[in-house]
C-alpha positions as CSV (number, residue, x, y, z in Angstrom):
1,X,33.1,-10.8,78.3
2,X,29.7,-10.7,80.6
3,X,28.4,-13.9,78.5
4,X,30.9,-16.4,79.7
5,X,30.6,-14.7,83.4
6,X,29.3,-17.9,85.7
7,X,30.6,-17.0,88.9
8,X,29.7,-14.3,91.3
9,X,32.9,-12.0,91.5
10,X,32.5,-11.6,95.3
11,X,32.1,-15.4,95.8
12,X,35.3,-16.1,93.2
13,X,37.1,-13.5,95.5
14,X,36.4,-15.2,99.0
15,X,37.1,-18.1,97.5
16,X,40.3,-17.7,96.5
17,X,40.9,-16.1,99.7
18,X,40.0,-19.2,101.6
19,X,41.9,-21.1,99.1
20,X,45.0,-19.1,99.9
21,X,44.1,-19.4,103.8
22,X,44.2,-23.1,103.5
23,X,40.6,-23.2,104.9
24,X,38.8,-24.2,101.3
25,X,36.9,-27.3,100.6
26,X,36.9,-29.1,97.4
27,X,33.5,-27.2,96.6
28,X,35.6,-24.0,97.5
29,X,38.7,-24.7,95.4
30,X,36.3,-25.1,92.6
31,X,34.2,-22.2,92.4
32,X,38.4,-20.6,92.7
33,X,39.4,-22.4,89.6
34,X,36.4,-21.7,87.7
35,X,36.3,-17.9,88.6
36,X,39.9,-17.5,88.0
37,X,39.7,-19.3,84.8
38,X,36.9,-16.7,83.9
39,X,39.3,-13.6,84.7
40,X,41.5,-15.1,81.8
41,X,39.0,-14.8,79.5
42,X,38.2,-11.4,80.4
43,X,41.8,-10.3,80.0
44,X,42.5,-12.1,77.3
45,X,39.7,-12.9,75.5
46,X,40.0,-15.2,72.3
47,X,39.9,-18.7,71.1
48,X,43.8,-19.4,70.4
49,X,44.1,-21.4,73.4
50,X,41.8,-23.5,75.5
51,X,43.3,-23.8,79.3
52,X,42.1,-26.7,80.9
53,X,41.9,-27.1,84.9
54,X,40.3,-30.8,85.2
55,X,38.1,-31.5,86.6
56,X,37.0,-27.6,87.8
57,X,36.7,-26.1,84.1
58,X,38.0,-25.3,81.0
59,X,38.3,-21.8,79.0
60,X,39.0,-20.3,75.6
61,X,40.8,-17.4,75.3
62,X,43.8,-15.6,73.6
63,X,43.4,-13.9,70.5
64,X,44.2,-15.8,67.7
65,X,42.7,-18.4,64.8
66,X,39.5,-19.9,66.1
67,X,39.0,-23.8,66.8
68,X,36.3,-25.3,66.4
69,X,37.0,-29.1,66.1
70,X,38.5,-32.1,67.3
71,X,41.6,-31.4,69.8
72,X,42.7,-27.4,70.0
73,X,46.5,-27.0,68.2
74,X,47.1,-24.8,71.8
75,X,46.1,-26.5,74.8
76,X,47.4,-25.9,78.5
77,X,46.4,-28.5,81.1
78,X,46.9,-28.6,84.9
79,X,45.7,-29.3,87.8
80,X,43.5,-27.0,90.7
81,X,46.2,-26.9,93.3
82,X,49.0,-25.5,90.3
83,X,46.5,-23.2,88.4
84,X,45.5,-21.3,91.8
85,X,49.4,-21.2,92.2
86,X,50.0,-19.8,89.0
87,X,47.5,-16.7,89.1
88,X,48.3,-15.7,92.2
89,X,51.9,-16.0,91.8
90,X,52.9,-18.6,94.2
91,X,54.5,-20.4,91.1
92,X,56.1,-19.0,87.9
93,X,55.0,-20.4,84.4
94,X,58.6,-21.2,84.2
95,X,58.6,-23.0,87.3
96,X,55.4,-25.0,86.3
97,X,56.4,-26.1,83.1
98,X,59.9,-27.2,84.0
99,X,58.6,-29.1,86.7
100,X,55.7,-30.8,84.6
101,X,52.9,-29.4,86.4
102,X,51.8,-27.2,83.3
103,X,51.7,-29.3,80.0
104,X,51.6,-26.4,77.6
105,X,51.1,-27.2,73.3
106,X,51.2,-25.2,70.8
107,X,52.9,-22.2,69.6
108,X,50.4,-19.5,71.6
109,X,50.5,-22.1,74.7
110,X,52.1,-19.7,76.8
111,X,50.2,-17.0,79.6
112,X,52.8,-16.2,81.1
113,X,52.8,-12.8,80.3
114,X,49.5,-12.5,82.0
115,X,50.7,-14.2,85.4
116,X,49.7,-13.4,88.4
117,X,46.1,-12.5,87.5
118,X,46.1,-9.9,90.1
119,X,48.7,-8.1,88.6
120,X,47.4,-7.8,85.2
121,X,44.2,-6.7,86.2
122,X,46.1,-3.9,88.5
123,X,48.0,-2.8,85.3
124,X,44.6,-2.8,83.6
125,X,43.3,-0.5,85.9
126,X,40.4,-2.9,87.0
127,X,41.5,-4.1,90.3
128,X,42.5,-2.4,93.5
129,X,44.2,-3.8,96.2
């Protein structure tokens, strides 16, 4: 979806680069958690589930019944260092919730099956190499 777009691709990109490089900055690790957050919603767009990435950003998406009020019924939290760690498959779902760095609620709390980011854009056809 174009409308919830904030962050420049190419900057989203070399920041996730320099997050995976070790080189980023706060400021850098940011702009990564808020584009990769923004990729979710692209490939799964929706309103089922609201993932939350203090204090970087937070996203709707999954298809499913709309919330509109109060606390969402499907919430997943975590923080910057696990969500980078999760889309680009440095950590499993599995691996986060067992540990207790992904607090997941809800019955349609789960992305796994859209972990790593990378690949499900690949299988989508909408990102090379």
């Amino acid at each position: 979806m174009a409308g919830r777009r904030k962050t420049d691709p190419f900057a989203g990109r070399v920041a996730v680069n320099a997050w995976r490089d070790g080189t980023a900055d706060r400021r850098t690790v940011t702009t990564a958690v808020r584009f990769t957050l923004e990729e979710l919603a692209d490939v799964t767009p929706g309103h089922a589930v609201e993932v939350r990435v203090p204090p970087a950003g937070a996203v709707q998406c999954v298809e499913g019944p709309q919330h509109t009020r109060g606390t969402p019924p499907n919430v997943i939290e975590t923080d910057p260092q696990t969500w980078l760690e999760l889309v680009t498959g440095a950590l499993t779902w599995e691996e986060g919730i067992s540990s207790g760095r992904v607090l997941a609620s809800g019955e349609r709390a789960n992305i796994e099956q859209w972990l790593p980011l990378q690949a499900t854009r690949r299988r989508q056809g909408e990102l090379g190499e």
